[in-house]
C-alpha positions as CSV (number, residue, x, y, z in Angstrom):
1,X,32.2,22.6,-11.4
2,X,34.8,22.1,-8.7
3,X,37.7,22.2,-11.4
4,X,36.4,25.2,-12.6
5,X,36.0,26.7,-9.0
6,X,39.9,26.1,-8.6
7,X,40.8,27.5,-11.8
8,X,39.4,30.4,-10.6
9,X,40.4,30.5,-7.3
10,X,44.1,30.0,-8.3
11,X,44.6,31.8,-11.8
12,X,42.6,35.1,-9.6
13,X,44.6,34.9,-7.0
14,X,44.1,39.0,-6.2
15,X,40.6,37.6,-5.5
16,X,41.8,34.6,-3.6
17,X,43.5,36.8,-1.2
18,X,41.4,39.4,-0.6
19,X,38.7,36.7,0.0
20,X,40.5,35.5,2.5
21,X,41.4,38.8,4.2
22,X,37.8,39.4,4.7
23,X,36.9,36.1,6.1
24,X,39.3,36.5,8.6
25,X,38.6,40.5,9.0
26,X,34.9,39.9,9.7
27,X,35.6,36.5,12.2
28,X,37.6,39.0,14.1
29,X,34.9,41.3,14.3
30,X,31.8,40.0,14.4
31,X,32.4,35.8,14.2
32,X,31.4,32.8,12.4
33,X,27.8,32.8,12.3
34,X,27.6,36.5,11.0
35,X,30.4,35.9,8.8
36,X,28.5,33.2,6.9
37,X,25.7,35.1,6.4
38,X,27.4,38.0,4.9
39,X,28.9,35.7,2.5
40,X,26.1,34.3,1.5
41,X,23.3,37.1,1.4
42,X,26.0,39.4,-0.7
43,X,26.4,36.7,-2.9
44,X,23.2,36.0,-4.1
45,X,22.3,39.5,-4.1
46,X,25.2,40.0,-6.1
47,X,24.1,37.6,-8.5
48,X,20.8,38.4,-8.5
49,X,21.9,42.3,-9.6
50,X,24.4,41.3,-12.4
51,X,22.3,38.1,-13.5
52,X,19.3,41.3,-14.4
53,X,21.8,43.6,-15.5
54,X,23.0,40.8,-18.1
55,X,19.6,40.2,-19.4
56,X,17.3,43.7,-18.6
57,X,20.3,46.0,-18.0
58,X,18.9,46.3,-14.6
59,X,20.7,47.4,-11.9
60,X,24.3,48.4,-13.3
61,X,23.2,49.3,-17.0
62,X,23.8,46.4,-19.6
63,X,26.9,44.9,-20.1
64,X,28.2,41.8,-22.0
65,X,29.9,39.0,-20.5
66,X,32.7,37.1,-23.1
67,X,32.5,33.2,-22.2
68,X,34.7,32.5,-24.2
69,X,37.4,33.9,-22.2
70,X,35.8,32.3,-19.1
71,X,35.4,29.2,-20.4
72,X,37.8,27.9,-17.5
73,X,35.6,30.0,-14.9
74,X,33.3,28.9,-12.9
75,X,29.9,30.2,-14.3
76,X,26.6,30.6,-12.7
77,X,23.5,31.8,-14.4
78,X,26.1,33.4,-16.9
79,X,27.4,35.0,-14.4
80,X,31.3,34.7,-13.4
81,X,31.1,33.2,-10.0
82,X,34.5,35.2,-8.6
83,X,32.6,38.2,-10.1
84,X,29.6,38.1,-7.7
85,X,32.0,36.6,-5.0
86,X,33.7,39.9,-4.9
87,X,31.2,42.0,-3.7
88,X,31.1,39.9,-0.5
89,X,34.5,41.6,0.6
90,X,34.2,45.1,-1.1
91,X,30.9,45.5,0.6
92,X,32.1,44.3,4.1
93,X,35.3,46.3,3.9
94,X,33.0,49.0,3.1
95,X,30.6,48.8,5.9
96,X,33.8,47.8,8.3
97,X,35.2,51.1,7.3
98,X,32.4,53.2,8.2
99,X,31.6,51.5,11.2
100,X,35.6,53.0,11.6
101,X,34.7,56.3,10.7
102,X,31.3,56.3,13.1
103,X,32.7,55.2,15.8
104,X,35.5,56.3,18.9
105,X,38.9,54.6,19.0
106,X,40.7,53.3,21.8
107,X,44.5,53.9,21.7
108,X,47.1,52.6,23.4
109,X,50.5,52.7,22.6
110,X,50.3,51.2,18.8
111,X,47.2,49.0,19.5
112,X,43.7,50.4,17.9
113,X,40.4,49.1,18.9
114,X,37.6,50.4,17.3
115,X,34.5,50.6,19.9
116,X,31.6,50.2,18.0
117,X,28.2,49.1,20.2
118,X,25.5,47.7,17.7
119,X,23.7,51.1,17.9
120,X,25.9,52.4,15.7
121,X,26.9,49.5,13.3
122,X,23.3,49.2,13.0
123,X,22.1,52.7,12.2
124,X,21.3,54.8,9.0
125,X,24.7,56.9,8.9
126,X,26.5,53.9,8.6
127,X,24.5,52.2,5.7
128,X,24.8,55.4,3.8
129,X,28.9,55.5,4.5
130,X,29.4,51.9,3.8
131,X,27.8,52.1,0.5
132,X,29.0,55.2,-1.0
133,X,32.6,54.2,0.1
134,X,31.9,50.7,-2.2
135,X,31.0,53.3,-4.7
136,X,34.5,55.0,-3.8
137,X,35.9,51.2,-4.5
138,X,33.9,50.9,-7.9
139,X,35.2,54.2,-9.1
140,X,38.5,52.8,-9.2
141,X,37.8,49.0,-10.0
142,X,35.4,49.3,-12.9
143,X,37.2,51.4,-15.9
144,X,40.7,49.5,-15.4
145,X,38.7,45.9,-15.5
146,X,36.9,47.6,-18.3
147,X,40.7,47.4,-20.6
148,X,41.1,43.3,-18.8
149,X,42.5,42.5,-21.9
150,X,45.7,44.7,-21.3
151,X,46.5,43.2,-18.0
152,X,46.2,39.7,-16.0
153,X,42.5,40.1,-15.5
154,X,41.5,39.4,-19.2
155,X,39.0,40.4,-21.9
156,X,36.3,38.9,-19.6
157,X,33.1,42.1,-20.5
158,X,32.3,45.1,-22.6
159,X,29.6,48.2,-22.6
160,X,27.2,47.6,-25.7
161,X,27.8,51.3,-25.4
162,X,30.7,52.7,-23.4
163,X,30.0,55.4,-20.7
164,X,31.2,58.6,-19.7
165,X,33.4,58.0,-17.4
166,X,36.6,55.9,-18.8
167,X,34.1,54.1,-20.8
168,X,31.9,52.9,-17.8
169,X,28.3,54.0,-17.3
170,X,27.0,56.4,-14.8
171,X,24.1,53.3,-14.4
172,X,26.6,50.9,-13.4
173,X,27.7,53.4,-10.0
174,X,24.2,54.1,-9.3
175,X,23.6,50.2,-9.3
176,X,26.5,49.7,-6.7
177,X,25.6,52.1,-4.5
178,X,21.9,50.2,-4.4
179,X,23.7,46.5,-4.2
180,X,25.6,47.8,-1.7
181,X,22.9,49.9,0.4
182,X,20.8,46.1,-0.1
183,X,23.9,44.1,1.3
184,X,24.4,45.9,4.1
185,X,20.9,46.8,5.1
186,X,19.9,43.6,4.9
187,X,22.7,42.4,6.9
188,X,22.0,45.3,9.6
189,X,18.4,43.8,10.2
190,X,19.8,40.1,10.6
191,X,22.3,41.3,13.0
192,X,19.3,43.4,14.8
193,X,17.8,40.0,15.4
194,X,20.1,38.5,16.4
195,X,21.2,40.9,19.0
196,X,18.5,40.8,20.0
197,X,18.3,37.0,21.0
198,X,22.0,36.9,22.2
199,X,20.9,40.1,24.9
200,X,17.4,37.9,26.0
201,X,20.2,35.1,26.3
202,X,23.1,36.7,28.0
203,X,25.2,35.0,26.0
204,X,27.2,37.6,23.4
205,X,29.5,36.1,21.1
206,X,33.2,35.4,22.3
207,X,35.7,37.6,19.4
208,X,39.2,36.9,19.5
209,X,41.3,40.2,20.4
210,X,44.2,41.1,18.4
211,X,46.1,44.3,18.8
212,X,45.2,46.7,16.2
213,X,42.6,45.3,15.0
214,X,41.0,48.8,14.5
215,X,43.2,49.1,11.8
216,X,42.7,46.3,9.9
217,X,39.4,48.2,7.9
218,X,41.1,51.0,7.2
219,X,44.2,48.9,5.8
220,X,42.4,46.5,3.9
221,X,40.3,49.0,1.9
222,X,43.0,50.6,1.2
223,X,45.1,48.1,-0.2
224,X,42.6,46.7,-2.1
225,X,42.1,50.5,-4.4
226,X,45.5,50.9,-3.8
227,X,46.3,47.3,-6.1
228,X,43.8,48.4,-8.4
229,X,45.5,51.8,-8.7
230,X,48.9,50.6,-8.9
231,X,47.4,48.6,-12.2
232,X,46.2,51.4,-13.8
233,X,49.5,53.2,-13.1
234,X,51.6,50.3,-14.4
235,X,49.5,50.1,-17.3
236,X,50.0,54.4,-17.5
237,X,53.5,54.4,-17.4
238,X,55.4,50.9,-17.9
239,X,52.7,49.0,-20.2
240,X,52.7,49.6,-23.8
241,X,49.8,48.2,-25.3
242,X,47.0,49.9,-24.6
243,X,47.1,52.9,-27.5
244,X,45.8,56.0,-25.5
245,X,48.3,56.4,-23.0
246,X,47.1,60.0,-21.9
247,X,43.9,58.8,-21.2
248,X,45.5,55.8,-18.9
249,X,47.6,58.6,-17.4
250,X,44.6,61.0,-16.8
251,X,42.4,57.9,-15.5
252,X,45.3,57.2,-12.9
253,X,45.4,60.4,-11.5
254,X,41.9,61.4,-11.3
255,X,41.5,57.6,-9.5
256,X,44.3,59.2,-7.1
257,X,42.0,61.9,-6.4
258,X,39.5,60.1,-5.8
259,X,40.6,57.9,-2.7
260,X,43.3,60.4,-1.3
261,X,39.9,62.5,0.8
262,X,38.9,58.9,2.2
263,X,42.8,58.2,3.3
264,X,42.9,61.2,4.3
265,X,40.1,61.1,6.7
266,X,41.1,57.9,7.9
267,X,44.3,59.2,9.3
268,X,42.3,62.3,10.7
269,X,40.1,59.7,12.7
270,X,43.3,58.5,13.9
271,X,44.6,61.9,15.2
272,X,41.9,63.6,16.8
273,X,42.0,63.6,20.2
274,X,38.0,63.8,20.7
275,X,37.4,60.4,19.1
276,X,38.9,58.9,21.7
277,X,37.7,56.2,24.3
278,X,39.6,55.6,27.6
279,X,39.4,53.3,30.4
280,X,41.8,50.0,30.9
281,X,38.9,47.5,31.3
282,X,38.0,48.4,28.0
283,X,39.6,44.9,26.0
284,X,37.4,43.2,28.2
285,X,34.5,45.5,26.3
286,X,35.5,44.5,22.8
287,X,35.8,41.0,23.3
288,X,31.9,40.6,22.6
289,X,29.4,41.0,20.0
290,X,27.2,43.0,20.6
291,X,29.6,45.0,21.9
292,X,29.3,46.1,25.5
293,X,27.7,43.0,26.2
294,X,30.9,41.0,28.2
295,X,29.6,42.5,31.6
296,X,30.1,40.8,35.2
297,X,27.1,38.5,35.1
298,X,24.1,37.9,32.8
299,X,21.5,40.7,34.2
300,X,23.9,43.7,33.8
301,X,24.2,42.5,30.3
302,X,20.3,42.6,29.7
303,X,19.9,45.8,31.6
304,X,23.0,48.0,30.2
305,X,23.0,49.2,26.8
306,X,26.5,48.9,25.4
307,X,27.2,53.0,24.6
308,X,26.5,53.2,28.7
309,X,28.4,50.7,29.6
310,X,31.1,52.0,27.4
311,X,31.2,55.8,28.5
312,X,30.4,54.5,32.6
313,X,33.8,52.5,32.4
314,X,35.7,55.3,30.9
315,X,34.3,58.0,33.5
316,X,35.0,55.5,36.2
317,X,38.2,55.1,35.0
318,X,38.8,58.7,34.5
319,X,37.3,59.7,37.7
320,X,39.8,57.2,39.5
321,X,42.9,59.2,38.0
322,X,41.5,63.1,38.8
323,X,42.1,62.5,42.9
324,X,45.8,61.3,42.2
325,X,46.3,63.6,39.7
326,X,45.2,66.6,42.4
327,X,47.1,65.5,45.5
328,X,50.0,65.8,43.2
């Protein structure tokens, strides 16, 4: 099992990498304990989605996995164990990014935070965002690792009967959308818990600041369509063995359309000046999770609600500045 596990891990490395990009993207923002969990609870629901699509076509339509070409994989309930592994960083990266999208920036200079207090990572918008913009992800991913067998990834599956959309099935996008909605709802309510007991305790979790941090979302769901992209364009126009080049050409650009809104966005959310949060004390508010809760001692932190805490700094801190700014 373990040689298998490192096949996979090294002869993947794409997945390797961007495995390791999200364990370090979600320590930074929400720590160790909630990083663990996500891992975990994405994982088996993962598994548990593909493992019934594989057998009663349920959730993502049915599909056929080729063992043969993963006999050096790591294989669990005939399911490819880097396959369900996956999901754990496409549906963070997801919900990170919407969280991004939801929620005020502070910007200083070329350091982004993104202030998000758990009333927003934990509400409905941003379980609606998160998923569709996995969807987004999928839209790309799916109908180039549907041709593997022209590129690195390998003739690994196939579509009894080939969908619509670059041979991919509209059922397989509705079933991401409801892994992902699962994932990150079920995460929501975990985290709601335990919120909850780190507020009763006074004792918020301790992140690690890093300038730009804000960015890091944004960045790392974009490169990760952007590789897949960049596939299906090197396949397009360098490649020679698939035999439909117009269609490889016509999948690339419609998958350029598809993500260019979402990048587009992201650098509106960057620009416009109403989305921003000021005050200097406020690294001292984004070192904790829940956020808000790193006040001065332990009963302001079980009295204040971290959007109020958030917007009182940034009036204080604005309301300093306004008697300067009119003796001058």
């Amino acid at each position: 099992m373990f040689e298998q596990l490192f096949w996979s891990l090294t002869h993947r490395p794409y997945i390797t990498l961007f495995l390791i990009t999200f364990l370090l993207l979600s320590w930074l923002e929400q720590g160790k304990l909630r990083t663990v969990i996500w891992v975990i609870s994405s994982y088996l629901v993962a598994l548990l989605a593909e493992w019934g699509s594989i057998n009663y076509g349920i959730p993502f339509g049915r599909y056929v996995y080729h063992y043969e070409a993963l006999s050096n994989d790591l294989v669990v309930f005939g399911v490819p164990f880097f396959d369900s592994l996956s999901f754990s960083f496409l549906s963070y990266v997801s919900f990170s990014l919407a969280q991004f999208f939801m929620s005020p920036l502070w910007i200083k200079a070329y350091d982004v935070q993104r202030v998000t207090p758990a009333e927003i990572r934990n509400s409905v918008p941003v379980l609606l965002l998160g998923a569709f913009l996995m969807l987004v992800v999928d839209l790309i991913v799916d109908p180039i690792a549907n041709l593997g067998r022209y590129w690195f990834l390998g003739d690994i599956y196939h579509y009894p009967e080939p969908g619509v959309h670059f041979g991919v099935t509209l059922e397989n996008y509705a079933g991401w959308y409801i892994v992902a909605t699962v994932t990150i709802f079920l995460n929501q309510r975990i985290d709601r818990i335990l919120v909850d007991r780190e507020r009763k305790r006074g004792e918020p979790v301790r992140l690690v600041y890093m300038p730009s941090k804000g960015l890091f979302a944004p960045c790392f769901w974009s490169g990760i369509v952007i590789f897949q992209l960049g596939v299906t364009y090197w396949l397009a126009y360098v490649g020679d063995a698939f035999p439909d080049q117009d269609r490889l050409k016509l999948q690339a650009l419609t998958g350029s359309f598809i993500i260019a809104p979402v990048l587009v966005l992201a650098v509106m959310q960057l620009l416009k000046p109403c989305n921003r949060i000021h005050g200097d004390d406020i690294r001292e508010r984004i070192g904790t999770h829940p956020m808000g809760a790193s006040v001065r001692n332990k009963n302001e932190a079980l009295k204040t609600s971290p959007p109020a805490a958030l917007v009182a700094a940034a009036q204080d801190n604005e309301g300093s500045r306004q008697p300067r700014q009119a003796r001058n």
